[in-house]
PDB file as gemmi writes it, atoms N, CA and C in Angstrom:
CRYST1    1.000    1.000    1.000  90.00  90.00  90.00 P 1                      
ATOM      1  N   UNK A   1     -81.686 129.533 -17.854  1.00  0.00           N  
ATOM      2  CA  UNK A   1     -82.088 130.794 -18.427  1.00  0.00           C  
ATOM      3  C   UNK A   1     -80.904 131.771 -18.471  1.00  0.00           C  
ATOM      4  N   UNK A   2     -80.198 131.595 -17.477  1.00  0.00           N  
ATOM      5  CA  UNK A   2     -78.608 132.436 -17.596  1.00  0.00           C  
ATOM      6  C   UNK A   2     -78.049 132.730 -18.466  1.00  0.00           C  
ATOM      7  N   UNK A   3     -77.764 130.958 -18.893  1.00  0.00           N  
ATOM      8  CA  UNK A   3     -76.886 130.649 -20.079  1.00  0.00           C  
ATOM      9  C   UNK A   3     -77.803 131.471 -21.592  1.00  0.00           C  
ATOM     10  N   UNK A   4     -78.680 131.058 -21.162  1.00  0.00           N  
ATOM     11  CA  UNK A   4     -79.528 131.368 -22.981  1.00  0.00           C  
ATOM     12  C   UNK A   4     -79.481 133.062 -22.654  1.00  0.00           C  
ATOM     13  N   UNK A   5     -79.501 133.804 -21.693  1.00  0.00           N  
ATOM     14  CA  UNK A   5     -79.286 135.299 -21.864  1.00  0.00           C  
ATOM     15  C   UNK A   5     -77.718 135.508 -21.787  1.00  0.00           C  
ATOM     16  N   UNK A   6     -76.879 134.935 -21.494  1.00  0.00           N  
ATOM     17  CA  UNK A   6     -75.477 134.739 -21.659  1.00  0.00           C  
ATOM     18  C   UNK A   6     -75.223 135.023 -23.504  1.00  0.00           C  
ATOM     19  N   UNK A   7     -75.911 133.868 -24.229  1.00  0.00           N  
ATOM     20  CA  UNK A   7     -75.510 133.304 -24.638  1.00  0.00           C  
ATOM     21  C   UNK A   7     -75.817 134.240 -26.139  1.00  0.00           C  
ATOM     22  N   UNK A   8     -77.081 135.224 -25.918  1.00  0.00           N  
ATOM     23  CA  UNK A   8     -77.645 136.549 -26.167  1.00  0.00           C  
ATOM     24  C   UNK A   8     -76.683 137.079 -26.257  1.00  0.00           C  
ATOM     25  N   UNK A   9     -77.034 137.709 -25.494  1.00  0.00           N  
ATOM     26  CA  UNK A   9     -75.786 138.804 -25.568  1.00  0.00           C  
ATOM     27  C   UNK A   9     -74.195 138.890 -25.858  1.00  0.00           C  
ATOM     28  N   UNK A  10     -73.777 137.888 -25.831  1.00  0.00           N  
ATOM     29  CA  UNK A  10     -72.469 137.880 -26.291  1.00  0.00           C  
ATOM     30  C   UNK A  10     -72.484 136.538 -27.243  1.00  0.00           C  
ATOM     31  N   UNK A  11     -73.247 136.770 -28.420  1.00  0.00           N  
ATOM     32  CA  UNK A  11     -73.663 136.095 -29.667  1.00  0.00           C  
ATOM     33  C   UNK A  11     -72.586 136.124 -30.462  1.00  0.00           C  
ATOM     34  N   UNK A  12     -72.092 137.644 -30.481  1.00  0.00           N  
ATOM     35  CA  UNK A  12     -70.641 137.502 -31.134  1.00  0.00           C  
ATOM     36  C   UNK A  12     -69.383 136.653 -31.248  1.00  0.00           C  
ATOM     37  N   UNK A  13     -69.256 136.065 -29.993  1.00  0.00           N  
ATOM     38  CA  UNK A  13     -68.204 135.560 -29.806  1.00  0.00           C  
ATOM     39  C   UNK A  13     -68.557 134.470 -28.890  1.00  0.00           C  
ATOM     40  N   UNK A  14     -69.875 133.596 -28.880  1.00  0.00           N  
ATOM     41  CA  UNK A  14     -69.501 132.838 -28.247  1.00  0.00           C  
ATOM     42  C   UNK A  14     -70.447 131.606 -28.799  1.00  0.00           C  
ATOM     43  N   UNK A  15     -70.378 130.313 -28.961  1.00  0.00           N  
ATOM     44  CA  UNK A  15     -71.047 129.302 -29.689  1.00  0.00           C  
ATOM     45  C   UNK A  15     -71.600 128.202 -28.715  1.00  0.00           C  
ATOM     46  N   UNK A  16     -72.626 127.477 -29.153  1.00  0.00           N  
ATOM     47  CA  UNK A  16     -73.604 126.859 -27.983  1.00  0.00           C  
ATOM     48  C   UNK A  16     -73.216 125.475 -29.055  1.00  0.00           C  
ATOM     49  N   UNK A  17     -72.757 124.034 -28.194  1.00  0.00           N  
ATOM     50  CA  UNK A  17     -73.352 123.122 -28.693  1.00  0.00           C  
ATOM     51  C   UNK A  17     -74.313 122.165 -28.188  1.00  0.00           C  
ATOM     52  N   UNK A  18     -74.880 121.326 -28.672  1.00  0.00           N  
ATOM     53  CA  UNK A  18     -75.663 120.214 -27.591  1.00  0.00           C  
ATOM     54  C   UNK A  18     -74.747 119.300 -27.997  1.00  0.00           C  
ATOM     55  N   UNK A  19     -75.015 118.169 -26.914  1.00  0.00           N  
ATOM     56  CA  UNK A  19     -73.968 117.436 -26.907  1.00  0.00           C  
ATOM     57  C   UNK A  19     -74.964 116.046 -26.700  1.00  0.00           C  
ATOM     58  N   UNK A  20     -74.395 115.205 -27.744  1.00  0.00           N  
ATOM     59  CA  UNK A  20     -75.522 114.030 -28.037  1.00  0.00           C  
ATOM     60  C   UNK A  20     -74.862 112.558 -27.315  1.00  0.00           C  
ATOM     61  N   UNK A  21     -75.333 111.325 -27.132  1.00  0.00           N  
ATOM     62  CA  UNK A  21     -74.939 110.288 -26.975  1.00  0.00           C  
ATOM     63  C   UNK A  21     -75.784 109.493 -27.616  1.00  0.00           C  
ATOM     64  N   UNK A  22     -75.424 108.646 -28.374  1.00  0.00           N  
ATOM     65  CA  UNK A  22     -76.619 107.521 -28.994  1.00  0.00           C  
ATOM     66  C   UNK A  22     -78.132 108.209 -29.377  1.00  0.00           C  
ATOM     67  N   UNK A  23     -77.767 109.204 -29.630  1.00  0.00           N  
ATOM     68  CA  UNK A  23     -78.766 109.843 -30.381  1.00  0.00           C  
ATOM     69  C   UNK A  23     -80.101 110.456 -29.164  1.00  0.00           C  
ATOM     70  N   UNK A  24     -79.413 110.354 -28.230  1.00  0.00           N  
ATOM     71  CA  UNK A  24     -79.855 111.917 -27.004  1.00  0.00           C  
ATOM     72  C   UNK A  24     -79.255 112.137 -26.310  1.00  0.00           C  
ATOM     73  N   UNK A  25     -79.398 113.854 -26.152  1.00  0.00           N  
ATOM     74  CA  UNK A  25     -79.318 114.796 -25.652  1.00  0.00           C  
ATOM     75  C   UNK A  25     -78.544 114.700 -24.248  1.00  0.00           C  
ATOM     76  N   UNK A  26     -77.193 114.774 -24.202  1.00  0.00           N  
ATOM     77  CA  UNK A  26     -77.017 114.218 -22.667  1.00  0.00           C  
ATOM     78  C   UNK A  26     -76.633 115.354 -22.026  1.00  0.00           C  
ATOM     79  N   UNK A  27     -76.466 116.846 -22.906  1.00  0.00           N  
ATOM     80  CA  UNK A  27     -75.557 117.956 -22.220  1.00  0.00           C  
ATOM     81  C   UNK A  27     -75.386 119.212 -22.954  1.00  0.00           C  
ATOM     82  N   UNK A  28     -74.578 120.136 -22.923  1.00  0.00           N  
ATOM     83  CA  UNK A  28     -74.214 121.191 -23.567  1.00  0.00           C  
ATOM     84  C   UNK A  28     -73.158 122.101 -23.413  1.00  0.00           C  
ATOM     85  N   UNK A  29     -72.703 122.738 -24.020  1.00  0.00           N  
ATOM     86  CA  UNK A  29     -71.666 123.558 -24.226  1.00  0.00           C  
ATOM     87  C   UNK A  29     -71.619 124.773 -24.662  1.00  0.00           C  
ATOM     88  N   UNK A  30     -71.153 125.999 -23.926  1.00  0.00           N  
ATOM     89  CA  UNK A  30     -70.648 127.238 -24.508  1.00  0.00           C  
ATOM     90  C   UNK A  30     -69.707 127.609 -24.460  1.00  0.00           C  
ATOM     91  N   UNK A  31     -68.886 127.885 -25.551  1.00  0.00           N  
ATOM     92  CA  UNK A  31     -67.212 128.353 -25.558  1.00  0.00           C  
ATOM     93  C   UNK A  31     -67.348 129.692 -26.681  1.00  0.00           C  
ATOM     94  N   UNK A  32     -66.125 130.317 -26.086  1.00  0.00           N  
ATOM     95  CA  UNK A  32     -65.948 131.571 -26.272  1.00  0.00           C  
ATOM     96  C   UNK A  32     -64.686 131.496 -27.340  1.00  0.00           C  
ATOM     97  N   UNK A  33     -65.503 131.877 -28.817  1.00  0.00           N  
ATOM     98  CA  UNK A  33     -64.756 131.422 -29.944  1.00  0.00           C  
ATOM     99  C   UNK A  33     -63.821 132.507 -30.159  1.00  0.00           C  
ATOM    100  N   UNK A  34     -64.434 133.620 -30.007  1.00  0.00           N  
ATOM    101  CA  UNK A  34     -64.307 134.706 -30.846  1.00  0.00           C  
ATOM    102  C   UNK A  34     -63.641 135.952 -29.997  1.00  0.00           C  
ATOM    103  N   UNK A  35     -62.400 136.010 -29.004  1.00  0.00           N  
ATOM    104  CA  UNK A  35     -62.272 136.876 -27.833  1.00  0.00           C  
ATOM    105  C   UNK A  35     -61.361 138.086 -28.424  1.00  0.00           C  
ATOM    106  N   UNK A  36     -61.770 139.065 -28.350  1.00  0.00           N  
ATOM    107  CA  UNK A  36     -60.731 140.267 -29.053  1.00  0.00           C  
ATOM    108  C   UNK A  36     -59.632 139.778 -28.611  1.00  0.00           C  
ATOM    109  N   UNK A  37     -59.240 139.026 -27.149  1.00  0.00           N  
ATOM    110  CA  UNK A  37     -57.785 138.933 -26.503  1.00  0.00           C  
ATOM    111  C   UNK A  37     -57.214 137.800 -27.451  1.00  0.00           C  
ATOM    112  N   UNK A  38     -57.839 137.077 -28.224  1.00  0.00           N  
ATOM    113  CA  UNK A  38     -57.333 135.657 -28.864  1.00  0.00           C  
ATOM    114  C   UNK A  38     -57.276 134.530 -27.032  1.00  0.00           C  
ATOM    115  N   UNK A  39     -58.162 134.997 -26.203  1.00  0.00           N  
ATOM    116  CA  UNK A  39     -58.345 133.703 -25.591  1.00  0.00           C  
ATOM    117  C   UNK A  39     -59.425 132.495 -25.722  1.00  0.00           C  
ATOM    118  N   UNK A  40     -59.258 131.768 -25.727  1.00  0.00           N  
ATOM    119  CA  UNK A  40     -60.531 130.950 -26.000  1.00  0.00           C  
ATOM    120  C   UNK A  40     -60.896 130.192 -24.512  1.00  0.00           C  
ATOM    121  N   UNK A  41     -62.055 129.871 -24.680  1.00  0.00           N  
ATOM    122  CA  UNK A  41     -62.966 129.712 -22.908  1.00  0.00           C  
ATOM    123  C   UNK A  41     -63.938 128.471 -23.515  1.00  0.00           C  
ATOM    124  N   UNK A  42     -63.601 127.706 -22.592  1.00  0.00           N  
ATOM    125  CA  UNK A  42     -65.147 126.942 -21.859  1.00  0.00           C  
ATOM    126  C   UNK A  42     -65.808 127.882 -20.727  1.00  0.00           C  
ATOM    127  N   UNK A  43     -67.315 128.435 -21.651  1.00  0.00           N  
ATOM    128  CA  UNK A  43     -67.693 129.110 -20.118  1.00  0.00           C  
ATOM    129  C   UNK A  43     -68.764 128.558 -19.550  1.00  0.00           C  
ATOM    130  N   UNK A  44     -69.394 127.068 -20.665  1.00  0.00           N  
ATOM    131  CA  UNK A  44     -70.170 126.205 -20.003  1.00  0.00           C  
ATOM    132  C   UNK A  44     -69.752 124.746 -20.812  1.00  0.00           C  
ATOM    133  N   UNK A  45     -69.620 123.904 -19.797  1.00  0.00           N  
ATOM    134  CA  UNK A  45     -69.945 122.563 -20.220  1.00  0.00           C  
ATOM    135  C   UNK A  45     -70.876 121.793 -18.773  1.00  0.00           C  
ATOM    136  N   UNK A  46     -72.033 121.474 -19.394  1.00  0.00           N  
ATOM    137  CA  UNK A  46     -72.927 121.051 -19.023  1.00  0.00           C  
ATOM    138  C   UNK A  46     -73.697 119.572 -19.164  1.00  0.00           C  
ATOM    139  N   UNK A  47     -73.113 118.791 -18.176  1.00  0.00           N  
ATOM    140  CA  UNK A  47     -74.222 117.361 -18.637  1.00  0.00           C  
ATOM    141  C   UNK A  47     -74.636 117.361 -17.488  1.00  0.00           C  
ATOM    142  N   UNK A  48     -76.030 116.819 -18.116  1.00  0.00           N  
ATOM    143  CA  UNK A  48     -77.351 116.192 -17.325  1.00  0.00           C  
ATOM    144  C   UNK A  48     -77.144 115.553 -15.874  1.00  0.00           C  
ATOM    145  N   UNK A  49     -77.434 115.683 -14.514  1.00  0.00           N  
ATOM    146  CA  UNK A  49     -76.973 114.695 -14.050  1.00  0.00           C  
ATOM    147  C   UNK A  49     -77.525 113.137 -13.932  1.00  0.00           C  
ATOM    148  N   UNK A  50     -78.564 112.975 -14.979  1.00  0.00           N  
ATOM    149  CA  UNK A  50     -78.631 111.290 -14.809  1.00  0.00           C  
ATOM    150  C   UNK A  50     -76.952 110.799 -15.665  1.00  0.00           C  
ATOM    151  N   UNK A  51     -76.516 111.867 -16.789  1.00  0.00           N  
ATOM    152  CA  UNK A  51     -75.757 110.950 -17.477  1.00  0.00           C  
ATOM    153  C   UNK A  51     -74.376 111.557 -16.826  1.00  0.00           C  
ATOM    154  N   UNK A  52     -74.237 111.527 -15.511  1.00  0.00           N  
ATOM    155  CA  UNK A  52     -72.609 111.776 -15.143  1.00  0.00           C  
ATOM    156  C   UNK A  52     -72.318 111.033 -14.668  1.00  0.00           C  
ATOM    157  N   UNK A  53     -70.785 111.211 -14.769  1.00  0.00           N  
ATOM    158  CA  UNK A  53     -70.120 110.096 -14.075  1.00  0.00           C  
ATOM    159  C   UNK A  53     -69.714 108.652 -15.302  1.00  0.00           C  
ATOM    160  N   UNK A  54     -70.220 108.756 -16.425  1.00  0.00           N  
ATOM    161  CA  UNK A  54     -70.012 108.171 -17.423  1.00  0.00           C  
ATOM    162  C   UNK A  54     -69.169 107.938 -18.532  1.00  0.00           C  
ATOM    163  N   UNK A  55     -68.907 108.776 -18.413  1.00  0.00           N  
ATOM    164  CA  UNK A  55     -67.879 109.557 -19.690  1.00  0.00           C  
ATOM    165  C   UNK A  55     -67.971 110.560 -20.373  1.00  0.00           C  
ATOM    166  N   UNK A  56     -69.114 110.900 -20.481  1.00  0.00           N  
ATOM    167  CA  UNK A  56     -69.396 112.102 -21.402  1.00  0.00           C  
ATOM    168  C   UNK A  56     -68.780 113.003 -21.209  1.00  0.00           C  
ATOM    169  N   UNK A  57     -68.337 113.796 -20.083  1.00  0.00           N  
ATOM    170  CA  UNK A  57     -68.039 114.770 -19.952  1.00  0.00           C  
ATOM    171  C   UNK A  57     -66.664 114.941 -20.168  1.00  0.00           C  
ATOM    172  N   UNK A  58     -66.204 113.586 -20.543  1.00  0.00           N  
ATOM    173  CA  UNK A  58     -64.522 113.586 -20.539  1.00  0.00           C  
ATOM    174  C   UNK A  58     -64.272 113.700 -22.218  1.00  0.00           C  
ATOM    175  N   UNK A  59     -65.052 112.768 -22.837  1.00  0.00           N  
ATOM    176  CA  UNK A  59     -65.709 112.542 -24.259  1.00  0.00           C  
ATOM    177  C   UNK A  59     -65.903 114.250 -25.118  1.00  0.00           C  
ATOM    178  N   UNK A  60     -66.528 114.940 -24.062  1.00  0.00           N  
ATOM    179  CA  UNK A  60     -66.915 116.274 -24.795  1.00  0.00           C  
ATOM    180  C   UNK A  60     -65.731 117.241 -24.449  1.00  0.00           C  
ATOM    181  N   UNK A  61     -65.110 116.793 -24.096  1.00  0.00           N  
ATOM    182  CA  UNK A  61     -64.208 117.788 -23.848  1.00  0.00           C  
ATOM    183  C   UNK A  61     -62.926 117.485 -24.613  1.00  0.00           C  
ATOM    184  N   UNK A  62     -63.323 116.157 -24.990  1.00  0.00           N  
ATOM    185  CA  UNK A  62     -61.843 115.545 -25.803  1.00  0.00           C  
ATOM    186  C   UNK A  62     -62.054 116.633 -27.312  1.00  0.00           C  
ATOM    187  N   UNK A  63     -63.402 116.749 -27.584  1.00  0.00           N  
ATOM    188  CA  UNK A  63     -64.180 116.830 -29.020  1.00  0.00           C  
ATOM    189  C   UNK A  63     -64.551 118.698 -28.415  1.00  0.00           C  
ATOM    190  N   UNK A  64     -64.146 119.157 -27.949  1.00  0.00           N  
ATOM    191  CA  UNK A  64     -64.041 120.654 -27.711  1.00  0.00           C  
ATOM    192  C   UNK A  64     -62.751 120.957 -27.816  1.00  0.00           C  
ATOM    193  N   UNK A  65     -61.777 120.452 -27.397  1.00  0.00           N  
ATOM    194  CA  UNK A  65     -60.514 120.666 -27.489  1.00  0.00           C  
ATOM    195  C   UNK A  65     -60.371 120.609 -29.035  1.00  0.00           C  
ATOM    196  N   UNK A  66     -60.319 119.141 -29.406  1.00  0.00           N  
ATOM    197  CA  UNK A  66     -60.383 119.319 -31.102  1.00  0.00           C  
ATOM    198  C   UNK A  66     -61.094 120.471 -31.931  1.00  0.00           C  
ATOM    199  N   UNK A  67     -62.173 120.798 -31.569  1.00  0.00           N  
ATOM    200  CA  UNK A  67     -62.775 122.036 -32.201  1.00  0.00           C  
ATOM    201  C   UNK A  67     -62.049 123.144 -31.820  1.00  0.00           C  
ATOM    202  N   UNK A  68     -61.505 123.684 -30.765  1.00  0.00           N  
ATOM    203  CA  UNK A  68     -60.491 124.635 -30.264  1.00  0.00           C  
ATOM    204  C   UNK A  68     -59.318 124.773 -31.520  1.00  0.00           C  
ATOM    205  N   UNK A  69     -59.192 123.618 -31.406  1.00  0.00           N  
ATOM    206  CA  UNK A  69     -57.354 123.465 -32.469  1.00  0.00           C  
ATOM    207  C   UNK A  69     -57.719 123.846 -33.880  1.00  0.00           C  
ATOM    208  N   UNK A  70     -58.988 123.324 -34.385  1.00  0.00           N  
ATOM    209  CA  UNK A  70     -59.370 123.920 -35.769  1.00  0.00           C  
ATOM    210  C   UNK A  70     -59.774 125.630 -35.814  1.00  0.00           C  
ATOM    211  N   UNK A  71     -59.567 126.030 -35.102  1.00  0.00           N  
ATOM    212  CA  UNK A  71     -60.230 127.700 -34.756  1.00  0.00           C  
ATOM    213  C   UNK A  71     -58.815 128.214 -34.824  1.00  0.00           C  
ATOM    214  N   UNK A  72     -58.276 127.616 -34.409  1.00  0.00           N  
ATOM    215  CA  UNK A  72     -55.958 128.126 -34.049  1.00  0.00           C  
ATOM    216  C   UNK A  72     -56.005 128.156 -32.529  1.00  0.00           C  
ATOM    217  N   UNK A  73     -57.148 127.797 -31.709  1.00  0.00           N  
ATOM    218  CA  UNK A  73     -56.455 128.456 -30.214  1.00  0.00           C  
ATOM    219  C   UNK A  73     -54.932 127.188 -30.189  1.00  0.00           C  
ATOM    220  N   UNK A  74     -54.572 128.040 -29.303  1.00  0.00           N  
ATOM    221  CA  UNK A  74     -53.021 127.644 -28.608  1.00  0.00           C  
ATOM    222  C   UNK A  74     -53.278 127.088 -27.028  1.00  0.00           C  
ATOM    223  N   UNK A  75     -54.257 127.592 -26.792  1.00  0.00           N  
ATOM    224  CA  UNK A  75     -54.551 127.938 -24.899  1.00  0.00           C  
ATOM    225  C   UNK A  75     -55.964 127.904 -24.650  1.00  0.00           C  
ATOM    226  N   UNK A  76     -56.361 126.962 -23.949  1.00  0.00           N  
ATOM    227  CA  UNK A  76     -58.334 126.731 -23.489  1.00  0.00           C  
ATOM    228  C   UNK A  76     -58.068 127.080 -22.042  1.00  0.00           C  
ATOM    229  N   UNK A  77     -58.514 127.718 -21.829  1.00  0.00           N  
ATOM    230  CA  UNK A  77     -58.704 127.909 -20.342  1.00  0.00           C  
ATOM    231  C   UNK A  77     -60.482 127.826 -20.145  1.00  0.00           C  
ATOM    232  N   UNK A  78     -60.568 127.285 -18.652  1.00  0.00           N  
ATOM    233  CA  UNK A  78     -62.285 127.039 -18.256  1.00  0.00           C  
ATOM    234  C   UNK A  78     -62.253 127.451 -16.470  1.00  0.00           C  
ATOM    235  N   UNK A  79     -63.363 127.955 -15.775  1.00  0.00           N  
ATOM    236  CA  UNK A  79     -62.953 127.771 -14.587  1.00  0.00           C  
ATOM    237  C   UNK A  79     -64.136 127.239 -14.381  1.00  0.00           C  
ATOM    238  N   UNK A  80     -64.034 126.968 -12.797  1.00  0.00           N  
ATOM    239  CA  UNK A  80     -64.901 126.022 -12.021  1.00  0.00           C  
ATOM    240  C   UNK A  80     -65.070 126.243 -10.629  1.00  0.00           C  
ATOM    241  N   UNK A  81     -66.297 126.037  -9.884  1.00  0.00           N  
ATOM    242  CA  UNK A  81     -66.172 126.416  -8.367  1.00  0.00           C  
ATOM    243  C   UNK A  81     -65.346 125.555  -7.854  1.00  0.00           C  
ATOM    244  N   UNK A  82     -64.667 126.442  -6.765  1.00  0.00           N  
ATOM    245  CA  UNK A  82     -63.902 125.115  -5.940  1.00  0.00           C  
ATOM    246  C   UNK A  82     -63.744 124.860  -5.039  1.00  0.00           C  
ATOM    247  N   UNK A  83     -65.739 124.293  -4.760  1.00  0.00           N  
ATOM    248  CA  UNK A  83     -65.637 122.783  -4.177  1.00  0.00           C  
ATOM    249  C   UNK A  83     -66.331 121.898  -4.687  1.00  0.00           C  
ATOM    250  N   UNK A  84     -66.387 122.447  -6.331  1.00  0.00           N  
ATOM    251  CA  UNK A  84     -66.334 121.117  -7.199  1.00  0.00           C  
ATOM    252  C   UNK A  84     -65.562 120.237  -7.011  1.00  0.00           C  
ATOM    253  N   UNK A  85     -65.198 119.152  -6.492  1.00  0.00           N  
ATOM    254  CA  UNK A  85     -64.528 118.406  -6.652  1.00  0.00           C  
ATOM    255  C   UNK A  85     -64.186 117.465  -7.665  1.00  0.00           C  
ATOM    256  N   UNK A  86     -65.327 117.148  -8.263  1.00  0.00           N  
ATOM    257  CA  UNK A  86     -65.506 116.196  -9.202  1.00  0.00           C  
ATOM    258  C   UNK A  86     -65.388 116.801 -10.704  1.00  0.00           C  
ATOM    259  N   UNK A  87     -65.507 117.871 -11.094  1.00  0.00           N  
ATOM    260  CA  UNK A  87     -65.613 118.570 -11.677  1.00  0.00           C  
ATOM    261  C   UNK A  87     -63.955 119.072 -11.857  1.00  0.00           C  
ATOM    262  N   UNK A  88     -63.263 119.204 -11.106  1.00  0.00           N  
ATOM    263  CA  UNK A  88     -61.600 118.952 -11.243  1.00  0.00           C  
ATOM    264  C   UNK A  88     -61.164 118.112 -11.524  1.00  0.00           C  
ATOM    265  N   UNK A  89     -61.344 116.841 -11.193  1.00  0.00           N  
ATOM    266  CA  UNK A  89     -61.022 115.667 -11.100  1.00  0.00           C  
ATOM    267  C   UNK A  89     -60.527 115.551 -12.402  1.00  0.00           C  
ATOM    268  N   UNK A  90     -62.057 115.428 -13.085  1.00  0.00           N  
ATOM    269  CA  UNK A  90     -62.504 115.302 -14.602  1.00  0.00           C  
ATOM    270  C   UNK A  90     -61.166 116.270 -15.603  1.00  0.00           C  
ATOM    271  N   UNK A  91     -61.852 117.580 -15.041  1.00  0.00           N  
ATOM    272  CA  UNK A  91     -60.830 119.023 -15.987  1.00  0.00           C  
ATOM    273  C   UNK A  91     -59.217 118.109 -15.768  1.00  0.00           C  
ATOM    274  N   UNK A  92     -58.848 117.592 -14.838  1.00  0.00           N  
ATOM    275  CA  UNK A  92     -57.161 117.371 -14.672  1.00  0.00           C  
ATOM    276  C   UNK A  92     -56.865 116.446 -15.001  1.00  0.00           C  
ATOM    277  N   UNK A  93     -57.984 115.421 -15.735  1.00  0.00           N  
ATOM    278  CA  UNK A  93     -58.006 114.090 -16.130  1.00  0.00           C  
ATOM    279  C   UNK A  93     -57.500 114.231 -17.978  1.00  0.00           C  
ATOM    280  N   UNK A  94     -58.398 115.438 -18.272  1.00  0.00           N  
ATOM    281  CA  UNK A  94     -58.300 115.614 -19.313  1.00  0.00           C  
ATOM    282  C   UNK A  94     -56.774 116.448 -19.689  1.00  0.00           C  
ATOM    283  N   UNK A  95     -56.113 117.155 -18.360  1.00  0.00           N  
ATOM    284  CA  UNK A  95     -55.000 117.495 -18.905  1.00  0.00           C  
ATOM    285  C   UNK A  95     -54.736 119.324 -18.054  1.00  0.00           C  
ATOM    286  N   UNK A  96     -56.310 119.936 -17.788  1.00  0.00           N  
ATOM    287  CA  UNK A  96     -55.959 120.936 -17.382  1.00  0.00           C  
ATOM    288  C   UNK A  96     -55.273 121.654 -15.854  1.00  0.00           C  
ATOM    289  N   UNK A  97     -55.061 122.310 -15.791  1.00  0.00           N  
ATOM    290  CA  UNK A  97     -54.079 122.430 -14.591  1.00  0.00           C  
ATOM    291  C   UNK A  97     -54.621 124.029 -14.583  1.00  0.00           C  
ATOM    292  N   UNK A  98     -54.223 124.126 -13.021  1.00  0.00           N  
ATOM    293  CA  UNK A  98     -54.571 125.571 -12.014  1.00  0.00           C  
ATOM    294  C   UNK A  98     -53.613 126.689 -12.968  1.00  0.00           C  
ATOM    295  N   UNK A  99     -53.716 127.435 -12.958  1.00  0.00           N  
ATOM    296  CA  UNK A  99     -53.218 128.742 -13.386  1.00  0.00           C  
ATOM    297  C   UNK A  99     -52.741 129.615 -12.400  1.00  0.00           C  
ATOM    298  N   UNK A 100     -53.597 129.491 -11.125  1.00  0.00           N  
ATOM    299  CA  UNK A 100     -53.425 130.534  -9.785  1.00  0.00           C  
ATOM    300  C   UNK A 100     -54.118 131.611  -9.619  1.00  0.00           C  
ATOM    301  N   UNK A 101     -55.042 131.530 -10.883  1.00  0.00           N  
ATOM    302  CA  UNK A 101     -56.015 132.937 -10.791  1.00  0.00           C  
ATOM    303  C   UNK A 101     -57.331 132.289 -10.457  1.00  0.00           C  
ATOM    304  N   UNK A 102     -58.114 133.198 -10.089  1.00  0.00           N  
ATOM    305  CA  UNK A 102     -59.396 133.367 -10.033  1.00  0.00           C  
ATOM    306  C   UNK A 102     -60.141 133.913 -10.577  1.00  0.00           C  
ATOM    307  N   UNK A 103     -61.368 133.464 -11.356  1.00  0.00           N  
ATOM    308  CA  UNK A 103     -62.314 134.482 -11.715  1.00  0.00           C  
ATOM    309  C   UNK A 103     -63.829 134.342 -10.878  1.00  0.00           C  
ATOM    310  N   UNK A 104     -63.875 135.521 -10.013  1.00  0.00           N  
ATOM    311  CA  UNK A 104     -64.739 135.223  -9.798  1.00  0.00           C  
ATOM    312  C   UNK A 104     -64.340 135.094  -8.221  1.00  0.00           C  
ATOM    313  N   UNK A 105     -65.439 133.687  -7.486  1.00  0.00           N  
ATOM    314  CA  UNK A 105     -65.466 132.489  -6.858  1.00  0.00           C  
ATOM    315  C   UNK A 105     -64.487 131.651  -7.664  1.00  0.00           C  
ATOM    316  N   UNK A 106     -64.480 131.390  -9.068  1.00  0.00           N  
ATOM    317  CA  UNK A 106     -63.815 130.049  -9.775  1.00  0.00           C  
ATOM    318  C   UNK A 106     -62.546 130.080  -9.566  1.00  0.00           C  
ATOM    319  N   UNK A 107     -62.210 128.565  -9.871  1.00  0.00           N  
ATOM    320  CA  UNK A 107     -60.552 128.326  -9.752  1.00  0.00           C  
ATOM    321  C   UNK A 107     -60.413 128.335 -11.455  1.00  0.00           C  
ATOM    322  N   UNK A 108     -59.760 129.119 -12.329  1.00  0.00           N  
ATOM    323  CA  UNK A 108     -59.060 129.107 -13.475  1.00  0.00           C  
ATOM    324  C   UNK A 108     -57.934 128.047 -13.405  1.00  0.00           C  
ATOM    325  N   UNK A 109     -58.571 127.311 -15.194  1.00  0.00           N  
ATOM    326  CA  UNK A 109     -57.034 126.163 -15.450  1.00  0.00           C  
ATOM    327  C   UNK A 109     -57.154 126.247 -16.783  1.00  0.00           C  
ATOM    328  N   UNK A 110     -56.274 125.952 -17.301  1.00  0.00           N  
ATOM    329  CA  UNK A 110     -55.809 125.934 -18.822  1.00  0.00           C  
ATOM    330  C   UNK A 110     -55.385 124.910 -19.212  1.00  0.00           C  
ATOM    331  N   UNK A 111     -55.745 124.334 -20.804  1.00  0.00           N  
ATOM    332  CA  UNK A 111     -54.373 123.340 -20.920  1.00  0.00           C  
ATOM    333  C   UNK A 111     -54.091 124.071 -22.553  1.00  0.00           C  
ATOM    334  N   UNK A 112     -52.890 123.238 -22.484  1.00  0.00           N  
ATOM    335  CA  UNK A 112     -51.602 123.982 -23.941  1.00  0.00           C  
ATOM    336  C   UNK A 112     -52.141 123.035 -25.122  1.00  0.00           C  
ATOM    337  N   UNK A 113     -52.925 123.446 -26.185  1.00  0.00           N  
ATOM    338  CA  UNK A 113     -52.929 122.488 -27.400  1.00  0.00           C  
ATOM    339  C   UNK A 113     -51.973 122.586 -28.559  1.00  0.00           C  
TER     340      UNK A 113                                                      
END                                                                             
């Protein structure tokens, strides 16, 4: 319910996808298209947990990044709690790395497209 009042209110600038596998529903996504700063954000990526640990989440992020690059970002940054562990793992698998900031509780990482 967060996300969908999140997702309200800052309608302007920010886009929801679902995220499919073989034709269901395994997850979702909100990124922040549209930032007066020209930053662009993962401020949700979300899969199910029957389908983790699979790929998807590495899969959707390959295919968010690509959607990033068609928009012009230069720079994705996402953060994450940290003692996600697994949830880093993944983000550093795909390429992103610590920044040194925090937002929040979260550990902020970025990667360069």
């Amino acid at each position: 319910m967060y996300t969908m009042a999140q997702a309200y209110i800052y309608r302007e600038v920010v886009k929801l996808f679902a995220i499919y596998a073989n034709n269901e529903l395994v997850g979702f996504s909100m990124l922040d298209v549209d930032n007066p700063k020209s930053e662009y954000w993962i401020w949700r990526l979300m899969i199910d947990k029957q389908f983790q640990n699979i790929g998807y989440g590495k899969e959707a992020i390959k295919l968010i990044l690509d959607y990033f690059s068609t928009v012009g970002a230069k720079q994705v940054k996402l953060s994450f709690e940290k003692d996600n562990i697994a949830a880093e793992h993944v983000y550093r698998q795909c390429g992103f790395v610590r920044t040194g900031d925090m937002h929040d509780s979260e550990v902020v990482t970025q990667i360069e497209l």
